[in-house]
C-alpha positions in Angstrom: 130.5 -110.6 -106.1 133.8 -112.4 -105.3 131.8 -114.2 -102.7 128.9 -115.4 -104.7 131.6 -116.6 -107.2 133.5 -118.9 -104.5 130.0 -120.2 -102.9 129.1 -120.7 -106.9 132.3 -122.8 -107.9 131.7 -124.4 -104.3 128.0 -125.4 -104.8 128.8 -126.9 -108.4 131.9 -128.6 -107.5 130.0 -130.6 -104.6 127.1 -131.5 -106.8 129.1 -133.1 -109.3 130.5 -135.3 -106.6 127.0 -135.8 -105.0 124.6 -135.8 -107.7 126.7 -136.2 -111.2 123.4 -137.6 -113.0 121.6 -133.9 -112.5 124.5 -131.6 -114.3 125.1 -131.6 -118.0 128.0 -129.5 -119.5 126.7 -126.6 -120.8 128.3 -128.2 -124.1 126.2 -130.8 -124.1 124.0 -131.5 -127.0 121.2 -131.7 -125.5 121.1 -128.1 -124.8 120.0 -125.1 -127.4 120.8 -121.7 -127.5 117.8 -121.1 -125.7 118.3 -123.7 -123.4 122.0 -121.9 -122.2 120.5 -118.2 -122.5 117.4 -119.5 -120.6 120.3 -121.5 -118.2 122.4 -118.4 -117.5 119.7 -116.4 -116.7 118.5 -118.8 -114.0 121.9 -119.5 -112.5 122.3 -115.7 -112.0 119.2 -115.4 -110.4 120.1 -118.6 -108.1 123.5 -117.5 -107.2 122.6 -113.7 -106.1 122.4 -115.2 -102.8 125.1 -117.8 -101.5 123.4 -121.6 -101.3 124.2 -123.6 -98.5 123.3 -126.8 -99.1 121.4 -129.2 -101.7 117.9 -129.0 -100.2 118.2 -124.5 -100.3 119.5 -124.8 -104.1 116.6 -126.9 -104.7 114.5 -124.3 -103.1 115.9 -121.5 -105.0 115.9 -122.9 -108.0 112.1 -123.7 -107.9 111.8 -120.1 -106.4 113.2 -118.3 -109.1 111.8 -120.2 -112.0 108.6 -119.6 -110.9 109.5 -115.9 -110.6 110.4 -115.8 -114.0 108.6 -114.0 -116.4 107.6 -115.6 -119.9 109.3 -112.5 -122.2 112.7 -113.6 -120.5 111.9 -116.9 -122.6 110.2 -115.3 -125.4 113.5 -112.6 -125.7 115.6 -116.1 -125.5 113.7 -117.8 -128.7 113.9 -114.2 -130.6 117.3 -114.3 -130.3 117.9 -117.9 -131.4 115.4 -117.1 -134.9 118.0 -114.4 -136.0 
């Protein structure tokens, strides 16, 4: 887990110097409760595996969103009603 950590902080720290315009702060208010649950869900999923580069996060990214199934969203708005 260690590992996946250090290739996460890695990975994150060289997008914000490459591609600054493509991260928000997960602060930022632009984002919902659903919007973080739904973004913490998908950043596990993405991070399971180490990324190498830009082009293989875009590629996992697309990969696991379109793994996801729609009651991980629909648990993420129930939460956010109570």
């Amino acid at each position: 887990m260690l590992h996946n950590s250090h290739c996460q902080h890695a990975n994150i720290q060289y997008l914000h110097q490459a591609a600054p315009e493509y991260l928000r702060p997960p602060n930022s208010p632009d984002l919902n409760p659903v919007d973080c649950k739904i973004q913490g869900c998908l950043q596990d999923r993405v991070y399971q595996k180490c990324v190498s580069d830009v082009d293989e996060l875009k590629h996992r990214l697309v990969e696991v969103w379109s793994d996801f199934r729609q009651t991980i969203i629909d648990e993420a708005v129930d939460e956010w009603r109570k």
